[in-house]
N, C-alpha and C positions, 0 to 999 in steps of 0.2 A: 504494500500500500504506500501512496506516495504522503512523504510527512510534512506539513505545515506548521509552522511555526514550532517543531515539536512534538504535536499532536497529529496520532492516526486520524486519515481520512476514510469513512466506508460509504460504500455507495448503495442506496437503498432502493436504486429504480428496479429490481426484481421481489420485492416485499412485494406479500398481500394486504388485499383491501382488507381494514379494517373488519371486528367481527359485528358492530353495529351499522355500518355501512353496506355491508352485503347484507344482514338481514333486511333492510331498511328498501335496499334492490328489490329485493327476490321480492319482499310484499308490493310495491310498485308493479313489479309485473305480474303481481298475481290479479292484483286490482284492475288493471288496464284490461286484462285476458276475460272477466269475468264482465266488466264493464263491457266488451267489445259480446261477448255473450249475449247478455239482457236484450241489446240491440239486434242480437240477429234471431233472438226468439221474437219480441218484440216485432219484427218486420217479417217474418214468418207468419205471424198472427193476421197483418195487416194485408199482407201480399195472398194470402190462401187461396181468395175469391177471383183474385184481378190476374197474377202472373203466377202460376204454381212450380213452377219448374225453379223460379228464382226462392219461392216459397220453402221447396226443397233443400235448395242449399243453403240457403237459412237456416232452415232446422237441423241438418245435418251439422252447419260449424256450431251452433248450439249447444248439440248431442257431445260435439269432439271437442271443445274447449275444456270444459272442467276437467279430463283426464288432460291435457296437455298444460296444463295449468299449474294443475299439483306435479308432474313430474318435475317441471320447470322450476316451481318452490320450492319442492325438494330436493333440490340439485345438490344442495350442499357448498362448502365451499370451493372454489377454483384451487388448482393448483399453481403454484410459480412456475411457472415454465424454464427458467433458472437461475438460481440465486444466484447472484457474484459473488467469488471467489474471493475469499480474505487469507486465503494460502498465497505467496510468494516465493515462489521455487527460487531455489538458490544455486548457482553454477556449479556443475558434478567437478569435484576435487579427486585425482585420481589416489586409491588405496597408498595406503604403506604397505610394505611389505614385510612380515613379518619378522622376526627375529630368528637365527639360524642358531638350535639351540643344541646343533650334535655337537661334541668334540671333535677337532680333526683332531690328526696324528702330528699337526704342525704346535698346536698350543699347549700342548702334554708336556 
């Protein structure tokens, strides 16, 4: 990490959103999904007599919202796709070699 003034620098642009943040999400979209529901029940109801085929698919996204809904607020949290690294590899230094621990016949 590069040091300023002294002090480690860390970079946080791979952190997750917060855990009141993404709850605060997930119910936004759950609100919107359920709100876009009501409407298309709503316009199902109205449309029956005059265009039924659009009737149809009205009530079909109706049908299919609330399961896509709850999957979507139940998602749970996202993952980091990836953290930054606060490891700083250091340049390989090549071994020593160990110490030759036989006697020769020279230092006897």
């Amino acid at each position: 990490m590069p040091k300023h003034g002294g002090t480690e620098v860390f970079r946080i642009t791979g952190a997750r959103q917060g855990l009141a943040d993404d709850v605060r999400g997930r119910q936004r979209r759950y609100v919107i999904s359920m709100t876009v529901r009501t409407f298309s029940v709503i316009a199902a109801t109205v449309l029956w007599n005059v265009e039924r085929h659009v009737a149809f698919v009205a009530l079909g996204l109706g049908l299919l919202l609330p399961y896509i809904a709850v999957v979507i607020a139940n998602a749970g949290r996202e993952r980091a796709p990836s953290l930054p690294s606060t490891f700083v590899p250091t340049p390989e230094r090549p071994a020593l070699d160990a110490p030759n621990l036989k006697k020769t016949s020279d230092q006897s």
